[in-house]
One Martini backbone bead per residue (centre of mass of N, CA, C, O) as a GRO file, in nm:
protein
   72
    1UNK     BB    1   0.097   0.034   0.022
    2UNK     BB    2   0.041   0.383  -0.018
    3UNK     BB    3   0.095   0.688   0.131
    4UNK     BB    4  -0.062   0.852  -0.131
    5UNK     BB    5  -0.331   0.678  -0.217
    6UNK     BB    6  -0.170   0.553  -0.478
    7UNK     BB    7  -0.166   0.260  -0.687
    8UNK     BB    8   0.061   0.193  -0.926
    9UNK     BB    9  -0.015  -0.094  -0.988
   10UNK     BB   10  -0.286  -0.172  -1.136
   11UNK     BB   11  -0.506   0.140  -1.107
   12UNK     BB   12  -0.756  -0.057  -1.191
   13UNK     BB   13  -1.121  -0.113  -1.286
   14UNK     BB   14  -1.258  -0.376  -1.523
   15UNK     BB   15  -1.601  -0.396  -1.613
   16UNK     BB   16  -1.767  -0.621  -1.777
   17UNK     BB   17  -2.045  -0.686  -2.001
   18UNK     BB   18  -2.207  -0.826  -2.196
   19UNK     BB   19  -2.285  -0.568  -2.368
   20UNK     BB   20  -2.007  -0.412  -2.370
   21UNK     BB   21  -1.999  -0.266  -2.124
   22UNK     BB   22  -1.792  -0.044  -1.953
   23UNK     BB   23  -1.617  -0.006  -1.638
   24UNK     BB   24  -1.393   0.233  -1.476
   25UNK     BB   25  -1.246   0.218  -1.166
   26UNK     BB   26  -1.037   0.378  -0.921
   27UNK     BB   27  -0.759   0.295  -0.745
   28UNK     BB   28  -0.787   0.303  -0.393
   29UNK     BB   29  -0.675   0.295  -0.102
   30UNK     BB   30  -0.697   0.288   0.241
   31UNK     BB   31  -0.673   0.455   0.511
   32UNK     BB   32  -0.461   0.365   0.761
   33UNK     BB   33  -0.654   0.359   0.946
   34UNK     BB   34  -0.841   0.094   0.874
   35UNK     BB   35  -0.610  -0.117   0.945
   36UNK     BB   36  -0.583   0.012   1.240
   37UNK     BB   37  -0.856  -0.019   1.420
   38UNK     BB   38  -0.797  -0.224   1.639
   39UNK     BB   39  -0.516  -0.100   1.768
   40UNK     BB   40  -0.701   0.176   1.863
   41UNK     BB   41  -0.948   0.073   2.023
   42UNK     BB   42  -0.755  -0.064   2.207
   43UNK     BB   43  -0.570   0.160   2.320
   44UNK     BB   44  -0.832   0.321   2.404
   45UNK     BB   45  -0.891   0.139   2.641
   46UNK     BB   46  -0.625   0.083   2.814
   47UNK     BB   47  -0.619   0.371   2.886
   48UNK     BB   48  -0.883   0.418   2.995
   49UNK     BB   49  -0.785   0.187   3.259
   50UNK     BB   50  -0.529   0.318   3.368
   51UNK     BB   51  -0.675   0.612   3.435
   52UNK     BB   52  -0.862   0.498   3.619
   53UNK     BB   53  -0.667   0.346   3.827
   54UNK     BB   54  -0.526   0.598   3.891
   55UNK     BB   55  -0.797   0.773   3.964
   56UNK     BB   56  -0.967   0.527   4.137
   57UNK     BB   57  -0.949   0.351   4.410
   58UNK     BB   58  -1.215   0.172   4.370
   59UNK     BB   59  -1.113   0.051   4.077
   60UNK     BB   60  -0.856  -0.053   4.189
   61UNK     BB   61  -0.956  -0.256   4.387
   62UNK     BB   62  -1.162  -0.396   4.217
   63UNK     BB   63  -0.978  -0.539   4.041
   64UNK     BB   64  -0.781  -0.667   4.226
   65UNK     BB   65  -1.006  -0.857   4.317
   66UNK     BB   66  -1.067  -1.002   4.074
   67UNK     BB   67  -0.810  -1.125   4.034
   68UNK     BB   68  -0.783  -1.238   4.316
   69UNK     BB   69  -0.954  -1.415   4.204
   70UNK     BB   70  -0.886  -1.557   3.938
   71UNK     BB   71  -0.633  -1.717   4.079
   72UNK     BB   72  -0.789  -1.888   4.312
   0.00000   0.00000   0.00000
């Protein structure tokens, strides 16, 4: 994928119809976000959980509580 939004590689899309009638599509990849969408909001997930253990003692206690239930 190129990250100037357009793929020197192909080119474009062509699609032909029994009838003869021709159809020719530009064909850019998505862009950069979209690949990488699950490991953005899996990181702003886990940051927002972070957040929270820093701001909240009783979210921290709760966290805690559960670890330690779930190792015994």
């Amino acid at each position: 994928m190129s990250s100037s939004g357009f793929n020197f590689g192909s080119g474009e899309v062509n699609i032909t119809y029994p009838n003869g009638t021709k159809l020719i599509f530009p064909y850019s990849p998505p862009p950069w976000y979209v690949q990488y969408a699950p490991e953005i909001a899996l990181t702003i997930f886990l940051a927002s959980l972070g957040i929270a253990m820093y701001l909240s003692p009783k979210f921290r206690k709760a966290v805690i509580d559960l670890l330690r239930h779930l190792i015994d």
